[in-house]
C-alpha positions as YAML, in Angstrom:
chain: A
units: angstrom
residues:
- id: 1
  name: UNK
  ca: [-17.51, 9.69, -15.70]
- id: 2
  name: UNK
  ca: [-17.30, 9.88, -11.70]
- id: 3
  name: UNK
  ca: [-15.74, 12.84, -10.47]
- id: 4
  name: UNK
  ca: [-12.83, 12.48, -8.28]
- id: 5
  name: UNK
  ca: [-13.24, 14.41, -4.59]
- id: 6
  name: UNK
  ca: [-9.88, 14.35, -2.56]
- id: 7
  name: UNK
  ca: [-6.19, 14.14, -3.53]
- id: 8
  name: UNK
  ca: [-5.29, 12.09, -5.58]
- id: 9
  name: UNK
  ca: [-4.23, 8.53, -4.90]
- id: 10
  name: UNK
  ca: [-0.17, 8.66, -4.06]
- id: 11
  name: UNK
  ca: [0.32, 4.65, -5.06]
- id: 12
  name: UNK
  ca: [-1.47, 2.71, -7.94]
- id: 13
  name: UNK
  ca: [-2.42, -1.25, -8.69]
- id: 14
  name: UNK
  ca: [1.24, -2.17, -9.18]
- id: 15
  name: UNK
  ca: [2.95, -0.53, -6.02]
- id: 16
  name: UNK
  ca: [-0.27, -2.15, -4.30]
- id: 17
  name: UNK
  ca: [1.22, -5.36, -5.21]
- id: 18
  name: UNK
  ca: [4.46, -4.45, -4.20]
- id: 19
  name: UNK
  ca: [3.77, -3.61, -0.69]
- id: 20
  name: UNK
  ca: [1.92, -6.92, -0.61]
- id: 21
  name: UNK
  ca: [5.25, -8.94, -1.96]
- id: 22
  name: UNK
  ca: [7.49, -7.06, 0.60]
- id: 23
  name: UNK
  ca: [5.53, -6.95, 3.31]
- id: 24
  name: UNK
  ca: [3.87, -10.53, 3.47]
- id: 25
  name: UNK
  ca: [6.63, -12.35, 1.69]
- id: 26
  name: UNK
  ca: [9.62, -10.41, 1.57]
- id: 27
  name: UNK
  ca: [9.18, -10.20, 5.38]
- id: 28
  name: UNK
  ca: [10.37, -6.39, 5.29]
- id: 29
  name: UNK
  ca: [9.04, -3.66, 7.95]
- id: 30
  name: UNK
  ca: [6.46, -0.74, 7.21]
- id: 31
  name: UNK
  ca: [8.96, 1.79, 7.54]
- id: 32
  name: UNK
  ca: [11.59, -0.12, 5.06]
- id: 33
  name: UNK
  ca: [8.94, -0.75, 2.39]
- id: 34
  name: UNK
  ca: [8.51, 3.15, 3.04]
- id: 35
  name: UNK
  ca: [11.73, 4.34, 2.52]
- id: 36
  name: UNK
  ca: [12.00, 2.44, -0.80]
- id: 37
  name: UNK
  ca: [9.06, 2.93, -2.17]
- id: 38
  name: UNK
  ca: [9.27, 7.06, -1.20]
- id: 39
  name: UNK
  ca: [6.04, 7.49, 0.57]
- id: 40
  name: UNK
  ca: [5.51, 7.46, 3.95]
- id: 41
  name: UNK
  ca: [5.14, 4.93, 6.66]
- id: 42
  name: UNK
  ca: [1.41, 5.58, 7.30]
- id: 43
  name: UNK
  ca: [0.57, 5.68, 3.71]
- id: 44
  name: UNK
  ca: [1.93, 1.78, 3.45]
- id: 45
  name: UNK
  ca: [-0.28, 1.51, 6.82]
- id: 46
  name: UNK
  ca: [-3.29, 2.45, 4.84]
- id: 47
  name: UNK
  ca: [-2.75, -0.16, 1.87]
- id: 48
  name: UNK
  ca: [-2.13, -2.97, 4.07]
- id: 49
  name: UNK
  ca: [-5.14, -1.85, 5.83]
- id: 50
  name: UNK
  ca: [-7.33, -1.75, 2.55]
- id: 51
  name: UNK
  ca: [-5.75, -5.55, 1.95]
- id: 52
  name: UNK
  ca: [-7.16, -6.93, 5.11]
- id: 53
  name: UNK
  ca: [-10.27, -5.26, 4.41]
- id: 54
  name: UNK
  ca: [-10.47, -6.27, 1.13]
- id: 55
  name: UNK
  ca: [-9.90, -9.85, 2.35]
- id: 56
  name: UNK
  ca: [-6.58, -10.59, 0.09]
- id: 57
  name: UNK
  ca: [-4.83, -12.17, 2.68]
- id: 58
  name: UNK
  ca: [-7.56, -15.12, 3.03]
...
């Protein structure tokens, strides 16, 4: 079993896919997916940066 180094992860597979819905279809901004979801904006930043990385937009 891999150990875990850090803090834990603040949003899972399923708010993943939610900032994904709002954001590219839902048309909403950072800071509004933010403020629903409870985290902050930077931390919805960081998933939509590990999206583009990841290549799920293409």
């Amino acid at each position: 079993m891999p150990v875990q180094k850090g803090r834990p992860p603040v949003i899972g597979e399923h708010e993943l896919a939610l900032i994904d819905r709002l954001y590219m279809k839902e048309r909403m901004s950072v800071r509004d997916i933010a403020d629903v979801m409870g985290v902050s904006h930077m931390t919805v930043w960081r998933a939509l940066r590990e999206f583009d990385e990841a290549g799920a937009w293409n």
